[in-house]
C-alpha positions in Angstrom: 122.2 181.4 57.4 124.6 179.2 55.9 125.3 178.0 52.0 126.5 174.0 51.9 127.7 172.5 49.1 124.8 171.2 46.9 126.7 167.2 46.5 126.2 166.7 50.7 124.4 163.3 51.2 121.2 164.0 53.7 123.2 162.2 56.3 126.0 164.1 56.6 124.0 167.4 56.3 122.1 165.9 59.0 124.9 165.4 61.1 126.7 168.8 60.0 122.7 170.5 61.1 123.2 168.5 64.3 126.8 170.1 65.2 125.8 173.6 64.9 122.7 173.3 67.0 124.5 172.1 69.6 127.1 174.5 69.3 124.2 177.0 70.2 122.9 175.1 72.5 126.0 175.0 74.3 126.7 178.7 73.5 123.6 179.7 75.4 121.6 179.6 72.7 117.9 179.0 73.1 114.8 178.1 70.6 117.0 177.0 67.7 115.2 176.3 64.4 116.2 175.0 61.6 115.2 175.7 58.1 115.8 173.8 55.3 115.2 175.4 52.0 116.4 172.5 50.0 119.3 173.3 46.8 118.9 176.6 45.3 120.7 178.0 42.4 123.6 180.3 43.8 123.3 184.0 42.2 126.9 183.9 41.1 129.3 181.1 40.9 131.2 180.7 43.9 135.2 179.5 44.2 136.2 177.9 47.7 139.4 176.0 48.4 139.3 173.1 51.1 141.6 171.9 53.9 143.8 170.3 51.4 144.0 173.1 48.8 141.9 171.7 46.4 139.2 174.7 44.7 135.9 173.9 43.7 133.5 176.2 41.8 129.7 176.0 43.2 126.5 177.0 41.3 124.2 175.8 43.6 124.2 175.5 47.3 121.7 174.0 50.4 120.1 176.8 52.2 119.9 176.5 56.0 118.2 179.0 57.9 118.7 178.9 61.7 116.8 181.2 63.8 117.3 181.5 67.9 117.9 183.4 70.2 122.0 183.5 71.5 124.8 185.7 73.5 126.4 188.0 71.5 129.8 186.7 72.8 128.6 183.5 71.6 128.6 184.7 67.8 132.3 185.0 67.3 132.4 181.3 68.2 129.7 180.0 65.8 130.7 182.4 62.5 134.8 181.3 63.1 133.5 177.5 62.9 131.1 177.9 59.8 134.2 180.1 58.0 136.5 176.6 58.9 133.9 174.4 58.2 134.7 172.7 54.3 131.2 171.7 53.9 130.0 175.8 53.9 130.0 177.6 51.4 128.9 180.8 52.8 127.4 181.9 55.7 125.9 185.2 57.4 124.5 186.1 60.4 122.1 189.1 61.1 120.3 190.4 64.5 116.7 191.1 64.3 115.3 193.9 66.8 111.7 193.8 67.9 109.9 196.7 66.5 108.9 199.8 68.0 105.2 200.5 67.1 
């Protein structure tokens, strides 16, 4: 899941959509949907400096959901960029297990 910051023009979070699937892809990730939940009020007020130094305090944020299936060396890769990345707020990544009926 990732958190981008609610001003993004649909192009660019297009484009930044775009990079990260193909960062899986290339990752050995397979199946990789995206979810777009569209700009949802943050719980709490969120303070991130840019590249440059600059900080900007958030309230609201675009929720992507991405959901495939990856290596779990491939992880460490993908989470470093999305912490770099000036366009993401936050992000979070979680492993789902099948169940065990």
């Amino acid at each position: 899941m990732a958190v981008l910051r609610p001003d993004m023009a649909e192009d660019q979070r297009l484009a930044l959509t775009q990079k990260y699937e193909e960062l899986l892809v290339a990752g050995g990730g397979m199946y990789v949907e995206v979810f777009n939940r569209g700009v949802i009020p943050l719980a709490y007020s969120i303070k991130k400096k840019n590249k440059d130094g600059e900080s900007n305090t958030y309230l609201d944020g675009i929720y992507l959901l991405f959901t495939y299936f990856t290596k779990p060396e491939s992880m460490a890769v993908l989470e470093e960029t999305l912490r770099a990345d000036d366009d993401v707020i936050r992000s979070s990544s979680f492993k789902v297990r099948k169940r065990k009926y």
